[in-house]
N, C-alpha and C positions, 0 to 999 in steps of 0.2 A: 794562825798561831803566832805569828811573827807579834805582835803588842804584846801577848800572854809572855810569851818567851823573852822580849826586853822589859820587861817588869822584873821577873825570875830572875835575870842575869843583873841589875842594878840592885835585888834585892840580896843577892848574894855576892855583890862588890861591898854595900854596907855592911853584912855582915862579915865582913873581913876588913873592914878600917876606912873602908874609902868613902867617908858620909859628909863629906862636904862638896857642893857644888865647884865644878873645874873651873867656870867665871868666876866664880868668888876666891876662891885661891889664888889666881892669877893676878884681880884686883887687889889683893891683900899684900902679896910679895911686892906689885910694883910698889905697893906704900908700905915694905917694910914692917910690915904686922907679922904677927907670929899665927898658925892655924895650928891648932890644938885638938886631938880627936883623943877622947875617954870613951872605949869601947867596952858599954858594959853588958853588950848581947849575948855573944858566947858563951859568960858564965849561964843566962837562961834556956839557953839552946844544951849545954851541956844538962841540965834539968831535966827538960824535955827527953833529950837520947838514952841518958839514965834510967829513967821509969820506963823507959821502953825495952831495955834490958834486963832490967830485975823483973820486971811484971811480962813475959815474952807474948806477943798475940800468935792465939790461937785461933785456927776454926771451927766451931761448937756446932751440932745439930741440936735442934729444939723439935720435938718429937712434936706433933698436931694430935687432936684429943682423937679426932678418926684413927689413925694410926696404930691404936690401940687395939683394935677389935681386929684387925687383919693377921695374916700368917705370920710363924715365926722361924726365924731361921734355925735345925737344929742341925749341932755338932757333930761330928766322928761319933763322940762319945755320950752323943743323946740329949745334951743340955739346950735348951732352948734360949734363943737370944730373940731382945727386939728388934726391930728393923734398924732402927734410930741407933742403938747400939753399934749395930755390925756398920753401918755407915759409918761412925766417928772413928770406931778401932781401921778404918780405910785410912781414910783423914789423916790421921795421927801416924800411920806406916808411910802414907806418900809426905807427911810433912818431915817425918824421922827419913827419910831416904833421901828429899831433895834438901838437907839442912836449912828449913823454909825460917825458921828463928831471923838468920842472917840475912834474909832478904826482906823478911819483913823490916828489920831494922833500919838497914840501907834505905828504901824506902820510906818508911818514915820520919828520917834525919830529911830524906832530899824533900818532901811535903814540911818540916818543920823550916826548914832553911830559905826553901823559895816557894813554898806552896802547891809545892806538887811533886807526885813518886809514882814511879810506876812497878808491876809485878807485872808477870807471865806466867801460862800453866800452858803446856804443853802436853800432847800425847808422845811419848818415844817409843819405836820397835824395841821389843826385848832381843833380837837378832834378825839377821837376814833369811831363814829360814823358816818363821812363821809369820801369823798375824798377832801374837801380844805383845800388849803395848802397855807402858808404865805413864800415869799421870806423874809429872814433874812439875816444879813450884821453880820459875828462875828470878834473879835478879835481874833489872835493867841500869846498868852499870852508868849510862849517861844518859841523864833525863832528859836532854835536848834531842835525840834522835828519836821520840815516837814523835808520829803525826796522825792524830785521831780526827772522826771528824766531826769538823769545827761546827755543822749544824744538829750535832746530838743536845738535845737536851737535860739526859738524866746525870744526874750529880756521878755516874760509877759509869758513865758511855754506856752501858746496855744497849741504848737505843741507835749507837754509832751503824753506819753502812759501810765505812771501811776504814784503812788505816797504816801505814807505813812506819816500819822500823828499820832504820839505817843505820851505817856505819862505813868506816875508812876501811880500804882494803887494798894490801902492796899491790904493784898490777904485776910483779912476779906471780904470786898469789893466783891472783886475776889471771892470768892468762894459764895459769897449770891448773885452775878448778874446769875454764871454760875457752878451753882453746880453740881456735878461729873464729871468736866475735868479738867486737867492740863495741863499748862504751856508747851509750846513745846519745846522738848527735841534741846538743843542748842551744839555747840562746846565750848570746853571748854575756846578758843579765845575772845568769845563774851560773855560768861555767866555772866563777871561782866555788860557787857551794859543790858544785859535782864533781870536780876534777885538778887536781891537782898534778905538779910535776912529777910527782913518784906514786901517787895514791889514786885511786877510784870509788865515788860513793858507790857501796850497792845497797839497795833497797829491797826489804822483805813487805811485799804489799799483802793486806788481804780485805776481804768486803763480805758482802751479805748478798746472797740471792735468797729472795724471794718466789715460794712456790706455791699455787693455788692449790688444796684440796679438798675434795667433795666429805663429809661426813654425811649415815643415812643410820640413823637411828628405828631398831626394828621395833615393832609393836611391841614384846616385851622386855626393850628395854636395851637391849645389846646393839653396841654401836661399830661400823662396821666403814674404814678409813678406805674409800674408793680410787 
């Protein structure tokens, strides 16, 4: 990810003024030349964030023609809804609860800007006392802290195995979430990305296992996951 990420980080020094070459600046000053930077990107970036605000994205269900012919959910009060239906009106309450608008935005400014944005959906307990849980839509505040993996092929990572999301954490902090352990011992390579004098990265990893199952499909038809 390091090439991907110094492209992103130069493409977002240009978009903020800084579009000339440090050599060439340097050879211009010793000869007295003047460097002149007209930065006309912002105003199209500002375009871009705009239509992304007045037109907000949403999540849509597009109901399948099968879809049609199967059960219907019905109400307290008798009324019968399609499946496609009751999915969106979901949709639409987890995206009304996690104000998902704003994150989609954020994201799509940080994909207009440098090429890339990230979102998260999560499961939360609804408290300590049972099992529900509320689908949640978060923002990823700093695009440089996910690490997907770099041998996924599909354009939307589907196909990633795993994946880390990081960030800085006081080691006061640090030490009252996770009292009597430390910080894992690094190479001295990376010790300035992991550790700092008052900070600690920690890392949120996750991955994919893979599990083999038998399907046995019976003579009339019913398939039965062994």
């Amino acid at each position: 990810w390091k090439p991907i990420y110094d492209v992103m980080e130069d493409d977002q020094l240009f978009l903020a003024g800084r579009q000339w070459d440090v050599t060439d600046v340097q050879e211009r000053n010793l000869a007295g030349h003047v460097t002149l930077t007209i930065n006309d990107l912002p105003q199209y970036l500002d375009q871009i964030v705009g239509d992304m605000r007045m037109n907000p994205t949403q999540v849509r269900i597009r109901p399948a023609d099968w879809g049609a012919s199967r059960g219907k959910f019905i109400s307290q009060t008798g009324k019968k809804y399609d499946p496609a239906d009751v999915r969106a009106g979901l949709i639409r309450q987890i995206e009304y609860k996690s104000n998902a608008p704003v994150h989609y935005n954020l994201a799509g400014q940080a994909a207009a800007e440098t090429g890339l944005g990230w979102l998260r959906v999560r499961a939360d307990h609804l408290d300590d006392h049972g099992f529900g849980q509320d689908i949640i839509i978060e923002r990823v505040k700093n695009r440089w802290s996910v690490l997907i993996d770099s041998m996924a092929q599909q354009p939307d990572f589907s196909d990633a195995r795993h994946g880390f999301v990081s960030g800085w954490m006081d080691r006061d902090e640090y030490n009252e979430r996770w009292p009597g352990t430390a910080p894992a011992m690094i190479g001295s390579d990376q010790a300035n990305w992991w550790s700092r004098k008052d900070f600690v990265r920690v890392a949120e990893i996750m991955w994919r296992e893979e599990e083999v199952r038998r399907l046995v499909q019976l003579d009339y038809g019913e398939i039965i996951r062994s």
